[in-house]
Structures are given as structure tokens and as C-alpha cells.
N, C-alpha and C positions, 0 to 999 in steps of 0.2 A: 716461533717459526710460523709463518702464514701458511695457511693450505694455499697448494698449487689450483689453480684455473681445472684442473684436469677433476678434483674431489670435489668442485665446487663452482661449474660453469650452469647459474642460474642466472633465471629473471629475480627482478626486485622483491623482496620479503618474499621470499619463498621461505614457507612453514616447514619446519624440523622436528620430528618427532626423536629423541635417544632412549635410547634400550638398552640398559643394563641386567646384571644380575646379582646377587650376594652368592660366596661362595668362593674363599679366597678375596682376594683385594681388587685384581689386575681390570678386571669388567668395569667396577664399580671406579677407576681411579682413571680409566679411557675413555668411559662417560662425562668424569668431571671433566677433562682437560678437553674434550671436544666441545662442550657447552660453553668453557671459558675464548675458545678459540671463536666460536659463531658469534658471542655476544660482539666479537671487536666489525663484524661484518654487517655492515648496514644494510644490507640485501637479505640477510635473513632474520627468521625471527623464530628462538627454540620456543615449542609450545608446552611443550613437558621434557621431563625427563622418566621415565620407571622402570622398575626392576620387575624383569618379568617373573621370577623363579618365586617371590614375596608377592605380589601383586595379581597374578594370573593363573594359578596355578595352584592353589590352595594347600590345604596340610601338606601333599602328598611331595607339593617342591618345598615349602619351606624342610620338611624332611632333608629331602635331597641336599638342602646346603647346609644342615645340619650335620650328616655325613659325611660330605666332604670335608668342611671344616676339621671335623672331628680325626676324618682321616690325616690330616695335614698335620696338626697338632701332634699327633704322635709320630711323627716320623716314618711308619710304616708303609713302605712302598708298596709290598705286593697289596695292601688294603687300597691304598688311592688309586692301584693302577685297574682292581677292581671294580673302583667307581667309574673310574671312564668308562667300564667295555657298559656298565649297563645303563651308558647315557640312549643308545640305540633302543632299550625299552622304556624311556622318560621323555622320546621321541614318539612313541606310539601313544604315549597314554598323556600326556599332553596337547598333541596335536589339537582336538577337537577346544579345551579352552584355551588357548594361546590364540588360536585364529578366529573364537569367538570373542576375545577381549581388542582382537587385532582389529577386523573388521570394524569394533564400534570405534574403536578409538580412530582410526585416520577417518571413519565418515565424521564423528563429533569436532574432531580438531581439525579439520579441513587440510589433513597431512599433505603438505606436497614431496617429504623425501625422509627416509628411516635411517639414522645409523644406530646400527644395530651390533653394542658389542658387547655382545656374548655369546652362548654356542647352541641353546634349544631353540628351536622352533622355526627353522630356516623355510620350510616349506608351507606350514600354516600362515609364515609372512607373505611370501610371496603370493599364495592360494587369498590371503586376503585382499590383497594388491590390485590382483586377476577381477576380483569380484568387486572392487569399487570402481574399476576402469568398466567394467560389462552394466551398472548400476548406472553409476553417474558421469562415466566420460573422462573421468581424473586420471591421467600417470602418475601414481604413486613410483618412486624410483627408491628401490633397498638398496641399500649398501653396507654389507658386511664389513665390518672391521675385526683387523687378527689384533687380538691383545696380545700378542707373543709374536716372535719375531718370524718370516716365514721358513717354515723347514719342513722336511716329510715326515715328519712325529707328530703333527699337528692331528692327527686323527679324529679329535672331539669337533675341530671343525670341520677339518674335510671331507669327511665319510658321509655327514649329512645333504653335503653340496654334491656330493658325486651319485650320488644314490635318486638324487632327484631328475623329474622326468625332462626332457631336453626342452619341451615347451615353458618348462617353470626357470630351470636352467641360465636359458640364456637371456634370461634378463634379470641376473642378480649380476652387481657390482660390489665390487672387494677390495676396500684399502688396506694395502699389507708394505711389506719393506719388500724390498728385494731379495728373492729366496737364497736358499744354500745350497748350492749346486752342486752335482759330481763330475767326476772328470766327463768333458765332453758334454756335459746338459747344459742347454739350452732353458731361460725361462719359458718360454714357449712351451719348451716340453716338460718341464716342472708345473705348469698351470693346468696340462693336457691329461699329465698322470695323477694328480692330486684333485683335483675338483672337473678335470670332464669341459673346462671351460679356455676360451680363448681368451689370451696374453691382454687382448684391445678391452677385456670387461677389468681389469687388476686394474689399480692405480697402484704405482711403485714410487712416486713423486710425492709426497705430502709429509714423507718424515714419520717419525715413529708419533703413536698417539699419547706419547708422554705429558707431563703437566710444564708447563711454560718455562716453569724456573730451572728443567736441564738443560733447556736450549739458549739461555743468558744467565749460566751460572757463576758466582761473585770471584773474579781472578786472582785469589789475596792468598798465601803463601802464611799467613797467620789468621789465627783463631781466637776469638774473643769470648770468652764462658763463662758464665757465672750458676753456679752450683746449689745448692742446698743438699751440705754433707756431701753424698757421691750422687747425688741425681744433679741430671745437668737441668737447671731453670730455664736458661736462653743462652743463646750463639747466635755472635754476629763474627761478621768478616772486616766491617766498619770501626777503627778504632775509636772508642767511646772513652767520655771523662766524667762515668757517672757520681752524683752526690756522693754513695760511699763507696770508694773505688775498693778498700780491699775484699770486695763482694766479686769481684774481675778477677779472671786470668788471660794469660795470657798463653796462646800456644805457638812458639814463635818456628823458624823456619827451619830450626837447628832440631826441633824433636819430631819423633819418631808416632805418625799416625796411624791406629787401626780402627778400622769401622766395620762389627759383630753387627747384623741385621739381618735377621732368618725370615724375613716375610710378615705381612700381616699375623700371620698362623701359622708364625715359627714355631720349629719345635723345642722345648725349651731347655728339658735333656741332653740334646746336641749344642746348646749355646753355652749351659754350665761345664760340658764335659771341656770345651772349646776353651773358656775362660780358666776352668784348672789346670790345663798344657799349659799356658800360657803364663799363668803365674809361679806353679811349678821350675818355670827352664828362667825366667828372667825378674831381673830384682834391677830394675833400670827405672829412676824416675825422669825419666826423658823421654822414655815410651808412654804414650796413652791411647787406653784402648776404650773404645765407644761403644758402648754395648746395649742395642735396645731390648727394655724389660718391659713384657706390657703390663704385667699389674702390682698395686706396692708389695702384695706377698713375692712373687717374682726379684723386684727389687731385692727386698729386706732379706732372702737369701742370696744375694749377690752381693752383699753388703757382710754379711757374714762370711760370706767360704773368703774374702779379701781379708777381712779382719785377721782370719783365722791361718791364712798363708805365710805372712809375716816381709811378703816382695814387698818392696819400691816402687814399681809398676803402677803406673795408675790408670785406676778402673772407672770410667765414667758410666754410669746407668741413665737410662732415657726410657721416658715414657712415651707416648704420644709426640709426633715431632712434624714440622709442617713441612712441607717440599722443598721451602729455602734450606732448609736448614743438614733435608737429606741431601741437595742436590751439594752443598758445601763441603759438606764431611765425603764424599763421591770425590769432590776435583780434592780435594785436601790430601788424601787419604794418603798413605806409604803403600796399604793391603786391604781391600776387603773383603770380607769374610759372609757369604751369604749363601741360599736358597738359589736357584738358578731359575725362580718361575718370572712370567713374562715380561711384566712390569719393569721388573730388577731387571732383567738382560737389556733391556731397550733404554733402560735408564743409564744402563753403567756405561751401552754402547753411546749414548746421549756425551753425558760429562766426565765418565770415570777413567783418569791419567793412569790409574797403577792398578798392580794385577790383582785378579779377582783368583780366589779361592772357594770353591763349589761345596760346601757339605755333601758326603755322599747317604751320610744317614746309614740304616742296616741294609746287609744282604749287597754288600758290595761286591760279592762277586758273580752278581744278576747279570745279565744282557744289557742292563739299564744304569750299571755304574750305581744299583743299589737307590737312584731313583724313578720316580715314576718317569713315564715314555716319554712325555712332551718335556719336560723340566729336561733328561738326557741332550736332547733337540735341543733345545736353546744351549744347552752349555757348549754342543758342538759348534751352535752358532757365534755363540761368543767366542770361544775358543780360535776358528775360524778369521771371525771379523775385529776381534779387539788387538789394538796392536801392541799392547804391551803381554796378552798373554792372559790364560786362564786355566786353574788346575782344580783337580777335584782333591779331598783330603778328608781323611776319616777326623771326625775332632779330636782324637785322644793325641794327633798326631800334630796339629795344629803349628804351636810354637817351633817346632821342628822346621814344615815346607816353610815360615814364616820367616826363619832367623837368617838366609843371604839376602834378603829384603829389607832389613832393619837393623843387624848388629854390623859394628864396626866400619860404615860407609860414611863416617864423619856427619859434615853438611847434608842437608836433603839436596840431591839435586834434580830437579824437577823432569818430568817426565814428559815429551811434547802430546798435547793432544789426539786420541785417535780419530781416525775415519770414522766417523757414524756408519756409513753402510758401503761398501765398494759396486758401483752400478752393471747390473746384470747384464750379463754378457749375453 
């Protein structure tokens, strides 16, 4: 999907600076897809890309995304929901290199425009911005982008935009979706109450900052996979007549598809507990469940608790997998089964026909549906926006919310497309 004129009314080669960060996936995969997007525009020209959290900010962030991770890994909300609150002191103690590496970087690369998507150091940008324009006469133009969909949980973003001073303020620009409203709000006043800022600085026009291949994803109703043991090698949607075909399967239109994908830094205790429901309640080889493993120990226990079940059911494992291939298994799917962080909601909101199911992880009877604040937010959002529906589910309980979705409905019959975003009122 092209940017709108609105994210992107420049002169000729205008220089782009992108700004990531590690820590979770969602940053680092809005970065790529933004850089694949400018490459196709002749007017611009990206001059880097860097993660600032690795790059700027020395032990004290690569820490920071060492914890988080860490916190994500294990499933523990009230941990991850800890790390957010103390991004507000990672704000303070960063500021001074973030807008010392800011500074040199747009006067080195002759920046003319920042998209900047991840959540530290909103003001050190701008404050660098300020000081190339007093220096050398340059508008540097920032533009925030939300790697999660917009909603009022977004707190790790918006606290920092709201908090800053209205001279710095009103000259940050922010590509987001269109927000989640309550009865009677207005974006206007969802942009008023949340960042302090006016409606005319949001772009709500450019589409989610997902990777190319949800927005022309393969329309094919069959699956093409060829395996080694239970790890899946390659999926296509193109029916193939390779040299040794019985290395091919086929998944045709009549079986039963689930897609297990808990995030970059899933947790992986909730994806086995999720795969024992599952094989536990059904012995159906017409069902197949796709399940990403990230490493071969991961696998090689997923390969045994299946051995050792004795179902029909069959379990695909996936390691590493490129965006064609998630975006397929997304329009394919019967169910999917995931993490509700940002990327994944804007993605499923992107291409995903059938209903998603939320892990709620521990402590589900928190405020937060047992996960962390923002992650709650997007599922309300999805919830909200996706038209076929979305529910939250403890894993043990899995195959349970899962089985009026997949037993006894004969045929697949296909699910029409949702709304990507319904336009703000």
C-alpha cells in the first residue's frame, strides 16, 4: 500500500533518517517495512536506518531490551507492566545521549525528515531538531510512528508527547491508524487527551506500518508445504510440480487450519501448554496446527509431547519464517492463536479472515486480562475493529474456545475479508 501525499508531501530526494529499536520485534519490523516502502519512491532517499536503544545509549539500554525481552519470554505481566512504568526514568537518563548521537547524526547525514518508530527519546529529537534549524537553517521534520494500533493504553508513547513543552510539542508529526474511540469521542479529542496535540499534526491516512506482504496477501484457499519430519521447510500458495514431489503436501480447502504464533518473544510455556489442550481434546488428521518454535530445543520438545500423545492431529513446527509466508498462514487460517502485541494486531487487522484468540498468560483476573496495559489496548482494539471477532483464552483452555470453529462445519467456508480500520469519526 503506498503512503498517502499526507505522510509524505516532499520535494525531490528528500533525505530520511529511520529509527528503531530492539526489544520485542514490533519497532524493528516498522522500521523495515517503512524503508521498503521509501525505496519504491523516487523522491526519497533513506540514509540509515539505527536502533537507538543498541546504538545510543550504551550498556544501560542494551540492558533495558535485555529486560524486556526477558520480561516477555516469561509470560509475567505484572514484570512487563513494570518495565513500562520505568521507561519515564530511561527518559531521563537517556535524554543527554540520545540527543547527543541525534544532533550529530541529522547534521552528518544532511537529514531532511525522521521516522522515528519506537518510543525513547521523543524530546532529545525534537531538542536536536530545534538546534540544527538555530545552527544551520534546516527543518528537520520528526514523525512519530505508533507500532501498535492507536488506543488510550498506549502510555509508553503518549506520556512522553504529552509531557513535553508546547514549544517542542507542536511540531512533532504522528503516523498512527485511526484511534478507538468511546461513546461520543471524537478523534480530535482522543488526540487532545492523549498527546496534548492537534488532530491536523496525526496522519490517519497511510495505513498500518506493516510489511508489504499483508497488504497483497496470496488469495489461495490451499497450502503448499514441504516439511522435514514436523518442521515445516517451505509454504507456498502456488501449486508446484517439484522434482521429488512426495517431499509436497498438500493442504486443501476441506482441512481444518490453526496458526500458534506467540510473538517474536513468545512465551513458550503458554504455546506448549496451548498445543497439549489441543492435542489432548482432538485426534482429527484434517486438522493442522502451525506452531512457531524458535529454537531446535523448542522444536525437539514439540516433537516429543506429539509423539507422546498418540492424536492424529497434526502439529507443524516453524522456525524462522518470512512475512509471505506469515501473511498466508493469517488469510489461511480457520484460528489464530497469539500474543496481542502491536505488530500482530495491525497485521491480523491487515490480512486475518478468521478469529483470533488472545493468550491471557497469568494473573487473569488483573485489570489487564492478565496482560500487560498496551497489549489489553490492542486486543480491545482488535476486538473492536476485526470483523470476524477476537477472544482472550487461558491456554489450558485452548482446544475448548477453539472447537465451534473447526469440528463438525464440514467444508471450510471462507470468511469475507475485514475492514482494516473503520474511519474516525
Amino acid at each position: 500500500m503506498p503512503l498517502s501525499r499526507n505522510a509524505l508531501d516532499r520535494s525531490s530526494r528528500r533525505r530520511v533518517l529511520i529509527l528503531s529499536s530492539s526489544g520485542g520485534g514490533a519497532h524493528l519490523v516498522a522500521a523495515e517495512a517503512i524503508r521498503k516502502r521509501l525505496a519504491d519512491d523516487p523522491s526519497v532517499e533513506v540514509v540509515d536506518t539505527i536502533d537507538v536503544l543498541l546504538n545510543w545509549t550504551g550498556p544501560m539500554g542494551r540492558f533495558g531490551v535485555w529486560a524486556w525481552n526477558g520480561a516477555m519470554r516469561s509470560g509475567n505481566s505484572r514484570r512487563m507492566n513494570l518495565t513500562v512504568r520505568l521507561q519515564a526514568m530511561g527518559e531521563l537518563v537517556f535524554h543527554i545521549p540520545i540527543l547527543f548521537h541525534a544532533v550529530r547524526a541529522l547534521r552528518r547525514l544532511r537529514v531532511d525528515e525522521v521516522f522515528d518508530c519506537q518510543v525513547m527519546g521523543t524530546r532529545s529529537l525534537l531538542t536536536a531538531a530545534r538546534r540544527v534549524h538555530r545552527q544551520e537553517g534546516r527543518n528537520v521534520r520528526i514523525t512519530k510512528v505508533l507500532t501498535e494500533p492507536a488506543n488510550e493504553a498506549l502510555s509508553q508513547f503518549f506520556d512522553p508527547i504529552r509531557r513535553l513543552p508546547a514549544r517542542l510539542r507542536r511540531h512533532l508529526h504522528i503516523w498512527a491508524s485511526p484511534p478507538l474511540l468511546k461513546n461520543g469521542e471524537t478523534a480530535e479529542m482522543f488526540w487532545r487527551k492523549t498527546c496534548k496535540i492537534d488532530r491536523s499534526q496525526v496522519d490517519e491516512s497511510s495505513g498500518f506500518p506493516v510489511r508489504a506482504e499483508f497488504y497483497s496477501p496470496p488469495h489461495s484457499e490451499s497450502l503448499h508445504i514441504r516439511c522435514a519430519g514436523n518442521t515445516l521447510q517451505e509454504l507456498t500458495t502456488v501449486p508446484t510440480t517439484p522434482s521429488a514431489p512426495d517431499n509436497w503436501e498438500t493442504i486443501s480447502p476441506a482441512n481444518r487450519v490453526v496458526t500458534i504464533l506467540m510473538g517474536s518473544q513468545g512465551t513458550w510455556q503458554f504455546t506448549m501448554e496451548s498445543v497439549r489442550s489441543i492435542l489432548a481434546r482432538w485426534n482429527d488428521p484434517d486438522i493442522v496446527v502451525f506452531v512457531y518454535a524458535r529454537t531446535p530445543h523448542q522444536r525437539s520438545q514439540l516433537a516429543d509431547l506429539v509423539a507422546g500423545s498418540g492424536s492424529q492431529t497434526r502439529i507443524v513446527a516453524m522456525g524462522f519464517v518470512d512475512a509471505a509466508t506469515v501473511s498466508a498462514l493469517y488469510h489461511r487460517s480457520d484460528a489464530t492463536v497469539t500474543r496481542s502485541g502491536g505488530m500482530t494486531t495491525m497485521e491480523l487487522l491487515t490480512v486475518g479472515r478468521a478469529p483470533a484468540f488472545i493468550c491471557t498468560g497469568e494473573h487473569r483476573e488483573s485489570r489487564y486480562h492478565g496482560m500487560v496495559r498496551h497489549e489489553d489496548g490492542n486486543y480491545r482494539y482488535l476486538r473492536h475493529f476485526h470483523s470476524v471477532g477476537a477472544w482472550v483464552f487461558e491456554p489450558k483452555e485452548l482446544a475448548e474456545r477453539l472447537t465451534p470453529f473447526l469440528v463438525g462445519r464440514g467444508r471450510r467456508d471462507p470468511v469475507s475479508a475485514p475492514a482494516v480500520v473503520r474511519e474516525a469519526r
